[in-house]
N, C-alpha and C positions, 0 to 999 in steps of 0.2 A: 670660758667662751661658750654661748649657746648657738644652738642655730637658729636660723631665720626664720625659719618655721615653728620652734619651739617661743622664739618672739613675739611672732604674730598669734602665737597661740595663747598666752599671757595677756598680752594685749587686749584678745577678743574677751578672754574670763574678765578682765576687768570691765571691760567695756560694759558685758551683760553684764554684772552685780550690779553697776553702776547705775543701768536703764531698768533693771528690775524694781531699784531699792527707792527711783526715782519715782516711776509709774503705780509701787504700790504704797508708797510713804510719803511723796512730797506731793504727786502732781494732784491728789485729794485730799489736800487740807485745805481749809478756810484762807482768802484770803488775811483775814486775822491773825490766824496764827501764821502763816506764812511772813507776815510785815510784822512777827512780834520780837524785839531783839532779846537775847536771852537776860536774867536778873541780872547777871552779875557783867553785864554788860556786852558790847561787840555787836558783831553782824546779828540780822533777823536772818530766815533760814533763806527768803528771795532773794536780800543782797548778798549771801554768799554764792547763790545762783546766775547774778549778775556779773557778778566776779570772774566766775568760771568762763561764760558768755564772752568779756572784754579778750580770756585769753583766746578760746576757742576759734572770736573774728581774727586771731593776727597767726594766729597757728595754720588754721587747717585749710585755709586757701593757700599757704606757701609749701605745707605740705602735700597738697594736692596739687600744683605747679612743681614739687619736686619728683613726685613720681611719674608724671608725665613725663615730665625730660627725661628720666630715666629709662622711659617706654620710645619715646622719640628718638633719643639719641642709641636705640638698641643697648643701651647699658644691662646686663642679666643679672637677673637676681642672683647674692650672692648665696652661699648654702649657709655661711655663718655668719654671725654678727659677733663686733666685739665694740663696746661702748668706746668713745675719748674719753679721755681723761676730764675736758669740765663739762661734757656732757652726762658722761655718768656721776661727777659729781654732784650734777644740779637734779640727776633724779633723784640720786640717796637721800639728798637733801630733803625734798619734796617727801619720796614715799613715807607712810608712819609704818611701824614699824609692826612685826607681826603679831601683837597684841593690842595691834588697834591705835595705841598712843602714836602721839607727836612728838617729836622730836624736842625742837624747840620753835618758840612763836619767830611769827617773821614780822615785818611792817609793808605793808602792801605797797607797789609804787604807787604813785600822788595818781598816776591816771589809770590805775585799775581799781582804785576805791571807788565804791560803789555808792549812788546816791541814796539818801535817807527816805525817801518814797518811792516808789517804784510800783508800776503798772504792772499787777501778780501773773493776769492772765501772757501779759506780751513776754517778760519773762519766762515764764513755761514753755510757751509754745517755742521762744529763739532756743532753749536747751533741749526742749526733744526735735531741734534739727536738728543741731548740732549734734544729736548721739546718731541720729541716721546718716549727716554725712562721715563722720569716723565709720558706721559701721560702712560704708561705702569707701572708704580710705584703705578698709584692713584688705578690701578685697582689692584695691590697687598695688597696696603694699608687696602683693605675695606675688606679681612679676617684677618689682622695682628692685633698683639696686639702692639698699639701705646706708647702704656702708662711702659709698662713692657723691651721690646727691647729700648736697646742703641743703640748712633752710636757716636764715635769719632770727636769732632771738629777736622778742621784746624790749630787751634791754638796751640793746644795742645795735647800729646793723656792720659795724665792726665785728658785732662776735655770730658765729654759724657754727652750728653743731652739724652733724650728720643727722639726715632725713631720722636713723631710725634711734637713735638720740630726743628727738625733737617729741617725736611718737610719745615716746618713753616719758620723757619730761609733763606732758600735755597729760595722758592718765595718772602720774604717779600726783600732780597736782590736784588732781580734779579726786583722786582715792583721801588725799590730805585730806581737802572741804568735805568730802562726804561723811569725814569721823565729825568736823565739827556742825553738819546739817542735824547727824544724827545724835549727835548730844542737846541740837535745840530742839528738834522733833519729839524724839523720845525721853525726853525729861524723866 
């Protein structure tokens, strides 16, 4: 079990690599090689960026409706955090592993695959909001109660993780696509 603080502090280092590696390796390349999918097949590095985007719109508004009610309803942050059970599954799942690798490949759902053309400029600019309003989520995070507010998967709206689950889930995906941005990038 860590604390909530030590959470949100993980969270934030991912967050920065993530907007770093974005700002100084994706968001100035060609659109060319942005829309080029790699040899041996799969995403180009925009539609892995799209991808992220599809998750980002159904995430980070329900996570931002969770921390409000958490502020609303006076719920207090709590000092620790301990994952569920298929919450922290679906991040171990997601996260690669600390040499960088993947785990194993997944099949993307039918409406989070991303179109085969894509608008390079509209895509960049929807993922560098999306890193502003996360970093504006972390600073909500640290009065919410993580542990007590839900927030609805993707998958399903039968299944709801806990808010800081959901957090969890949202970078540890988004760390995933960035080993495979940076395997088309950096060839």
């Amino acid at each position: 079990m860590q604390t909530t603080r030590q959470l949100l502090q993980s969270l934030r280092t991912s967050l920065e690599e993530t907007g770093q590696y974005f700002h100084e390796k994706i968001a100035v390349q060609s659109n060319a090689v942005l829309n080029q999918p790699p040899q041996n097949g799969g995403w180009s590095a925009i539609q892995v960026l799209d991808h992220l985007n599809f998750y980002s719109r159904w995430y980070l508004p329900r996570l931002e409706d969770a921390f409000r009610e958490s502020r609303k309803k006076n719920m207090a942050a709590q000092p620790y955090f301990k994952s569920g059970w298929l919450g922290g599954y679906f991040t171990r799942m997601m996260k690669p592993r600390a040499d960088g690798s993947v785990a194993s490949k997944m099949k993307a759902p039918s409406n989070a695959v991303p179109a085969a053309n894509l608008d390079s400029a509209a895509v960049l600019l929807e993922f560098e909001q999306h890193l502003q309003h996360m970093n504006s989520l972390l600073k909500l995070a640290e009065s919410a109660d993580l542990l007590h507010t839900r927030v609805t998967t993707s998958l399903s709206s039968l299944i709801r993780l806990k808010s800081g689950d959901a957090f969890c889930f949202v970078m540890a995906h988004a760390e995933r696509h960035f080993v495979q941005i940076k395997r088309i990038i950096d060839k």
